[in-house]
C-alpha positions as CSV (number, residue, x, y, z in Angstrom):
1,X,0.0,0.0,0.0
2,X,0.9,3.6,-0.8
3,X,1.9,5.6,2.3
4,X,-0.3,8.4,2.5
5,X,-0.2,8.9,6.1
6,X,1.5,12.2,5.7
7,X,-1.9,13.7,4.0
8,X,-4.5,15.1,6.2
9,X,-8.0,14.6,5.0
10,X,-11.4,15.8,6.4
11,X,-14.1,13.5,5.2
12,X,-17.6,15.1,5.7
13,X,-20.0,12.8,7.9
14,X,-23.0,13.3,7.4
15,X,-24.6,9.6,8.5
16,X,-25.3,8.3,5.8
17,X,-23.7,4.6,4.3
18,X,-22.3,6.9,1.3
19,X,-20.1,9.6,3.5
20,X,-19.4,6.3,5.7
21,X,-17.5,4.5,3.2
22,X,-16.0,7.3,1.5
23,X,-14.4,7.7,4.8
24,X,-13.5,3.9,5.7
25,X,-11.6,4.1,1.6
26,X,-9.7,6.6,3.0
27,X,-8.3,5.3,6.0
28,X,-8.0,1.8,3.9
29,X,-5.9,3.8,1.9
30,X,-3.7,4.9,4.7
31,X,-4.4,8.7,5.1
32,X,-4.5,10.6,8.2
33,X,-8.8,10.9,8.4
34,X,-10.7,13.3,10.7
35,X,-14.9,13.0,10.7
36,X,-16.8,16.4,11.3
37,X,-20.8,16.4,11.1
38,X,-22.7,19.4,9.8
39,X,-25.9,20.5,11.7
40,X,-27.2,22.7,10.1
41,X,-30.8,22.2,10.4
42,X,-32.1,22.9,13.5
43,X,-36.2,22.1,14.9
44,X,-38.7,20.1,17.3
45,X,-40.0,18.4,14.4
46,X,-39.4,14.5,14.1
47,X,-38.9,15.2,10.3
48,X,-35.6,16.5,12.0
49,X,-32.9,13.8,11.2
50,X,-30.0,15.6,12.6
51,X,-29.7,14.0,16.6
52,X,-30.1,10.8,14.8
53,X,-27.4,11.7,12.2
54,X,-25.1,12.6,14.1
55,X,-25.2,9.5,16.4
56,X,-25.0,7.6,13.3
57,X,-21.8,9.8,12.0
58,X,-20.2,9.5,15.5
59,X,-20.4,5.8,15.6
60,X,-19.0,5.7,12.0
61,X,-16.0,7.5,13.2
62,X,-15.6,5.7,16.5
63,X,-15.9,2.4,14.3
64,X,-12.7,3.5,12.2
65,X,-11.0,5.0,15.1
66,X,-10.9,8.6,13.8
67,X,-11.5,11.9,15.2
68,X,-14.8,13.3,15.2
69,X,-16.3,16.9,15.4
70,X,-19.2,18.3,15.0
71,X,-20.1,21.8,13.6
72,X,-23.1,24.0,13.6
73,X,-23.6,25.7,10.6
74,X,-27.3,26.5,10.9
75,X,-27.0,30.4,10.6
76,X,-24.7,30.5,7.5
77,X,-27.5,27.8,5.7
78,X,-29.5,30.2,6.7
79,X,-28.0,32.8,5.3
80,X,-26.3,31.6,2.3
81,X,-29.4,29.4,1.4
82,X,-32.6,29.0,3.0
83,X,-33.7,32.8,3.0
84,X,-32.7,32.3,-0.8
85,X,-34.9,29.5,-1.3
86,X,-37.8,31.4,0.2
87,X,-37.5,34.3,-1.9
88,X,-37.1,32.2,-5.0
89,X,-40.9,30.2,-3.6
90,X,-42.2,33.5,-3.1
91,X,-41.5,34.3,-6.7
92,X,-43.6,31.3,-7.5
93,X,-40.4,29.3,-8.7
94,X,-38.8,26.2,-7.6
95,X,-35.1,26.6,-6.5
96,X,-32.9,23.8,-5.6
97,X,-31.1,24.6,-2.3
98,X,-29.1,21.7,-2.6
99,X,-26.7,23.2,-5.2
100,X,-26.2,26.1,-3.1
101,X,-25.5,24.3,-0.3
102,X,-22.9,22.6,-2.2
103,X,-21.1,25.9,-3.1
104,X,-21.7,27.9,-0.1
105,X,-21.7,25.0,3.2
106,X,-20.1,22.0,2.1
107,X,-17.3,23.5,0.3
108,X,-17.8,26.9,1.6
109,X,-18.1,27.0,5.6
110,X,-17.4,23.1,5.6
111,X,-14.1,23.5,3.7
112,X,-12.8,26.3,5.3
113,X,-13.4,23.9,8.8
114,X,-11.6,21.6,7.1
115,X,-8.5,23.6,6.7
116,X,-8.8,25.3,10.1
117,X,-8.2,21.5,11.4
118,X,-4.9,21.5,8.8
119,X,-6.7,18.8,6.4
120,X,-5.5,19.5,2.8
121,X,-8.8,18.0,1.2
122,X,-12.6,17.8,1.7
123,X,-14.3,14.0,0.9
124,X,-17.9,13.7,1.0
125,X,-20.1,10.7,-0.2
126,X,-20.9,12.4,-3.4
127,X,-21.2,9.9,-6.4
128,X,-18.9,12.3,-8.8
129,X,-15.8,12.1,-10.4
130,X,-12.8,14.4,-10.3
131,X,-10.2,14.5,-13.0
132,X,-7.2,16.1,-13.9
133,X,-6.7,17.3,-17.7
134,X,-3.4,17.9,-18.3
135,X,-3.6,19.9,-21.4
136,X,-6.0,22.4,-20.2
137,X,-4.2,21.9,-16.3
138,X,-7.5,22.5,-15.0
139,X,-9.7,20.4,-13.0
140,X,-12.4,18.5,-14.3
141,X,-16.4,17.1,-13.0
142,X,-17.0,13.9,-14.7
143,X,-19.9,11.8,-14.6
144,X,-19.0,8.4,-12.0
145,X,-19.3,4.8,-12.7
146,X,-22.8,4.5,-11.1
147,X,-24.4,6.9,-13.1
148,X,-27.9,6.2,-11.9
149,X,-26.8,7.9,-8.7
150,X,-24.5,10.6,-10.4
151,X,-24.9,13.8,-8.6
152,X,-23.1,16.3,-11.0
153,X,-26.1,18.0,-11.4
154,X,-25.9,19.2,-7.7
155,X,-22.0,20.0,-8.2
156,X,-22.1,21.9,-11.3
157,X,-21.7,25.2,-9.5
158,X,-18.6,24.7,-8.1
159,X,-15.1,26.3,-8.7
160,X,-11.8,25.3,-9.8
161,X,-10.4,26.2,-6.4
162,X,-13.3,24.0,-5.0
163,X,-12.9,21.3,-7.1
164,X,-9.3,21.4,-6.2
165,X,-9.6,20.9,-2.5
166,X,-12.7,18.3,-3.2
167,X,-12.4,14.3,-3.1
168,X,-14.7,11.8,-3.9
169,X,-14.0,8.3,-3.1
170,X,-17.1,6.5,-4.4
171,X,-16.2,7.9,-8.1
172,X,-15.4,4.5,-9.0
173,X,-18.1,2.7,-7.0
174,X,-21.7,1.3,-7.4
175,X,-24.2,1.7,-5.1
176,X,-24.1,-1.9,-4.1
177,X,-20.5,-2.0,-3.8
178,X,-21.0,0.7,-1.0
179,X,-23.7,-1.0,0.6
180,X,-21.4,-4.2,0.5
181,X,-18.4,-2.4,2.2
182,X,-20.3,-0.9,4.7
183,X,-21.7,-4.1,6.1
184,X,-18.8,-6.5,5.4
185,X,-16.9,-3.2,7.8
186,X,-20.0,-3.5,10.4
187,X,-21.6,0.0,9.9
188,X,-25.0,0.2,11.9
189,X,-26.2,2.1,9.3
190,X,-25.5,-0.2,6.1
191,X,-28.9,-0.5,5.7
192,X,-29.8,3.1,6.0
193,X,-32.0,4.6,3.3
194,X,-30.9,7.3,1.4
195,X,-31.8,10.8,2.3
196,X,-34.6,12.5,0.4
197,X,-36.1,16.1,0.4
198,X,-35.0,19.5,1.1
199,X,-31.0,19.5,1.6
200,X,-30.1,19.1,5.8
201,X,-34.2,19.9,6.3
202,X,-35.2,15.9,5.5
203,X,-38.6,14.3,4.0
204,X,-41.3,16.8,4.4
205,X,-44.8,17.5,3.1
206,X,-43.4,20.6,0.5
207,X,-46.2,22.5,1.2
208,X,-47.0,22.5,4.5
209,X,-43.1,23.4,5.1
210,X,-43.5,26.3,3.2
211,X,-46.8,27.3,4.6
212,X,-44.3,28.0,7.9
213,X,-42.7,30.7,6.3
214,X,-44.9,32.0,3.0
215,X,-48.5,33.5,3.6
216,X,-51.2,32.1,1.4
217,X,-52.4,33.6,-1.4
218,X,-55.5,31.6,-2.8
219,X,-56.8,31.8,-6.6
220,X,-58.5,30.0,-9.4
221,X,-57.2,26.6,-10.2
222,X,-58.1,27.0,-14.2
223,X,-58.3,24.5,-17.5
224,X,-55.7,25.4,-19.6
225,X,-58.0,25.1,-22.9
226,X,-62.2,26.1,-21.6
227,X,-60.3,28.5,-18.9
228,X,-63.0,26.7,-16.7
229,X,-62.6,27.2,-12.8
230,X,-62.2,24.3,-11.0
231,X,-61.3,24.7,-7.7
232,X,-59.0,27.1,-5.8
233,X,-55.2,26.9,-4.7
234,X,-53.5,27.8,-2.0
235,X,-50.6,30.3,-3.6
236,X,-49.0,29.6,-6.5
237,X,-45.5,29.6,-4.5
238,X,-47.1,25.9,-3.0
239,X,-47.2,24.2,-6.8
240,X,-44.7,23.5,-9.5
241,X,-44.6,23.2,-13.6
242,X,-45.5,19.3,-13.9
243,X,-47.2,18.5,-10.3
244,X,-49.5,16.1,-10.5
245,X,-50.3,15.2,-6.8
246,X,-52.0,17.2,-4.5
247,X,-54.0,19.2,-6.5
248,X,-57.4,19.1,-4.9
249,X,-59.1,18.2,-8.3
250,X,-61.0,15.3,-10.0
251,X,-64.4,13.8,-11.2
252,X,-64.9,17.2,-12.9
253,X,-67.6,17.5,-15.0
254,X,-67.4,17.0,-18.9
255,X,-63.5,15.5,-18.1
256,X,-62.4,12.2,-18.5
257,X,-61.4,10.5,-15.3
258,X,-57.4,11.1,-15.8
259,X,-54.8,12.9,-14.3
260,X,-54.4,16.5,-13.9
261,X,-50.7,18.6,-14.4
262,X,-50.2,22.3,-13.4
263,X,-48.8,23.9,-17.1
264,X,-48.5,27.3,-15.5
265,X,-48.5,29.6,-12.9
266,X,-50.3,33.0,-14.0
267,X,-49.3,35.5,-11.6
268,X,-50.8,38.4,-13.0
269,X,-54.5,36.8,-12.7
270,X,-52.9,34.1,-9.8
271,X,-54.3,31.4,-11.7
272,X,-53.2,27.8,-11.4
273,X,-53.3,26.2,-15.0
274,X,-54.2,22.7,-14.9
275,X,-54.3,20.4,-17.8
276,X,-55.0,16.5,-18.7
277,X,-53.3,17.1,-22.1
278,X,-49.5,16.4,-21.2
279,X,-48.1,17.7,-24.3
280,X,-49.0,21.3,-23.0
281,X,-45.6,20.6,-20.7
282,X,-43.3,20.0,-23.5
283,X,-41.3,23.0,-24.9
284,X,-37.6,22.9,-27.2
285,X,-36.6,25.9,-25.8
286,X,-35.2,27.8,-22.4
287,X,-33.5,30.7,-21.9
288,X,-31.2,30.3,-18.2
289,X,-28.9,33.0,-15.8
290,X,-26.8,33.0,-13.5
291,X,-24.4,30.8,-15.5
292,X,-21.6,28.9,-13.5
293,X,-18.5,27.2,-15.3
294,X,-16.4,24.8,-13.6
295,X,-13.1,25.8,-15.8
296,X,-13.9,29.5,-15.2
297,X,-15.3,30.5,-18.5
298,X,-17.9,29.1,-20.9
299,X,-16.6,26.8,-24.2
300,X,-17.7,29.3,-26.5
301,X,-20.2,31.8,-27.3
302,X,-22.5,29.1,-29.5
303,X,-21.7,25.5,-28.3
304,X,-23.5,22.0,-28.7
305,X,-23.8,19.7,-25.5
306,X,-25.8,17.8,-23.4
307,X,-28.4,18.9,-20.6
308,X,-30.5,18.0,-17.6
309,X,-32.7,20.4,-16.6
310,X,-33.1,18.8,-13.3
311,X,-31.8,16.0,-11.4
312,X,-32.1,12.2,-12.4
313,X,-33.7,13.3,-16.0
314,X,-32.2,12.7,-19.1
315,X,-29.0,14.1,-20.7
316,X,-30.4,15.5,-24.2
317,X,-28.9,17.0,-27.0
318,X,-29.3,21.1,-27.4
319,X,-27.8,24.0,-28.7
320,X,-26.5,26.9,-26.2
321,X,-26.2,30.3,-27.9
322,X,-24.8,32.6,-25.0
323,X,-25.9,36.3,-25.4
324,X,-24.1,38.4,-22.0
325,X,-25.1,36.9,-19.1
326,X,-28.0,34.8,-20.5
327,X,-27.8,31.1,-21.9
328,X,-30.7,30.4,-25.0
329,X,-30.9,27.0,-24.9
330,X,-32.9,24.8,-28.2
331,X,-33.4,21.1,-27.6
332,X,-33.4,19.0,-30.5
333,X,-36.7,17.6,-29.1
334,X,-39.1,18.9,-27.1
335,X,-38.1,18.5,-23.0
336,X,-41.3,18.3,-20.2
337,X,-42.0,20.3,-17.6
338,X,-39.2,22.9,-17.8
339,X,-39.5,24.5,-14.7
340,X,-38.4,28.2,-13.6
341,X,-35.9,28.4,-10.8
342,X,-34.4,24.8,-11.1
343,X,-31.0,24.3,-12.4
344,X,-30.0,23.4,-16.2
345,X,-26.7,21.5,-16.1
346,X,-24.5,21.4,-19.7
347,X,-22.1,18.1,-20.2
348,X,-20.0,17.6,-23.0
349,X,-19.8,13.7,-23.0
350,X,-19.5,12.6,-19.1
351,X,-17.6,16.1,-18.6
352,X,-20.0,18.6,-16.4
353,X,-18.8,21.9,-17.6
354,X,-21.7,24.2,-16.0
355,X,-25.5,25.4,-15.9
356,X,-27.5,28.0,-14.8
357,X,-30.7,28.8,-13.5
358,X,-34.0,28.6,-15.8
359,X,-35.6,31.9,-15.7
């Protein structure tokens, strides 16, 4: 084995069988490792998974025989992301906090922890892979091995200094394989299901979380086509493009018994468009801001790539004509449900090169 004893690596615990391994592949591999578990989350509710977490983490780290620490970052998610994400709802779009918490806790606050405690890099659990290019001499996001559970699309935002200091040990693993190692180590949590819902918040009902912070503002829920009235929403900050569930419709008159789909928030009438007609959520085009590149600078003014324009759907071809600070984005077939406020992320090949938010 390689002696890497003499490198000091923080690995980011965050309870979870992913972060767990990531940190047991370190000390396999014979670097110095240190554990430290974020709260940054904190409420009465028992939706609240961080007590739990942090056991879990703490147990991890005891089981390896590495030092743990904990840290509360609950202010600076605050801060740097939550208050973000409720303005963005109160706009009636649907952000995704977990890519800002990517850029401004885990390799942000969390990072800069890291090298208070003299670690030279940050590991999470993150199923992404790092790569140097050596003609360009700039670091590189690539899509892992276990691309059903690649999660470039949450790391697209982050910088070359960022990506410099990051590690991630699963890049090379399956899912299974991790489950495998964790039990064949004698992690408690092995078996542990993987985290869902709002970043460090946990599984929630969406809408009654929100209805915590963002008054309601009922109006018509309306048929796209007859612009008939059937029934009333909450606010449209409580619904997004594509939603299916939840809706408080059905058995309406003179409409087949099928499945309804909000195709639009009207905010000038506060109107909740509804439709059984699914085509009405395909569209070939986007236009996106707040552009992000992982090399520093975009590939070109007018570029051909791949895109997700959210997490877990499918890369597909486009065209990205860049005009200042805006990205026009054509499809060469029509996407669904292209939703404002979530995250279009560009790849050429397996290479993650950036994205933006679609306005």
């Amino acid at each position: 084995m390689k002696n890497n004893s003499k490198y000091r690596i923080a690995v980011g615990l965050s309870g979870g069988v992913d972060s767990s391994v990531a940190a047991k592949l370190l000390v396999d591999q014979g670097y110095e490792v240190i554990g430290i578990f974020m709260r940054n989350w904190e409420d009465d509710s028992p939706q609240c998974t961080a007590p739990r977490d942090a056991l879990d983490a703490e147990r991890v780290a005891k089981k390896l025989g590495i030092p743990f620490h904990e840290v509360n970052f609950a202010k600076e998610y605050w801060n740097e992301v939550f208050e973000y994400f409720l303005e963005e709802n109160k706009r009636g779009r649907t952000p995704n906090p977990d890519i800002l918490c990517n850029v401004y806790i885990k390799f942000g606050a969390l990072l800069e922890k890291a090298k208070e405690l003299g670690c030279e890099l940050l590991a999470t659990g993150h199923y992404a892979k790092k790569y140097w290019n050596e003609e360009t001499h700039q670091w590189e996001l690539h899509i892992p091995a276990d691309r059903t559970k690649d999660q470039t699309y949450f790391l697209h935002a982050l910088s070359q200094a960022q990506l410099a200091s990051a590690l991630f040990p699963l890049e090379d693993l399956e899912k299974h394989d991790v489950r495998r190692i964790a039990q064949e180590t004698g992690f408690a949590n092995a078996e542990k299901k993987d985290s869902t819902g709002i970043c460090f918040i946990g599984e929630r009902n969406y809408s009654e979380f929100l209805q915590k912070f963002i008054k309601k503002s009922p109006g018509n829920i309306t048929e796209a086509d007859t612009r008939k009235v059937l029934g009333e929403h909450m606010g449209l900050s409580f619904y997004t493009i594509g939603q299916r569930k939840e809706l408080g419709i059905g058995g309406v008159k003179d409409f087949p018994d099928a499945p309804w789909f909000v195709v639009e928030k009207n905010f000038q009438s506060n109107e909740l468009v509804v439709s059984q007609k699914e085509d009405k959520l395909l569209a070939d085009s986007l236009s996106a801001e707040n552009l992000t590149w992982i090399s520093g600078k975009s590939p070109a003014e007018k570029f051909e790539c791949g895109a997700r324009i959210r997490y877990r759907s499918d890369v597909v071809p486009c065209t990205v004509t860049l005009q200042k600070d805006t990205a026009q984005v054509t499809f060469k077939e029509p996407v669904r449900a292209i939703t404002p406020g979530q995250s279009i992320v560009f790849y050429n090949g397996d290479v993650c090169v950036g994205g933006g938010e679609i306005q």
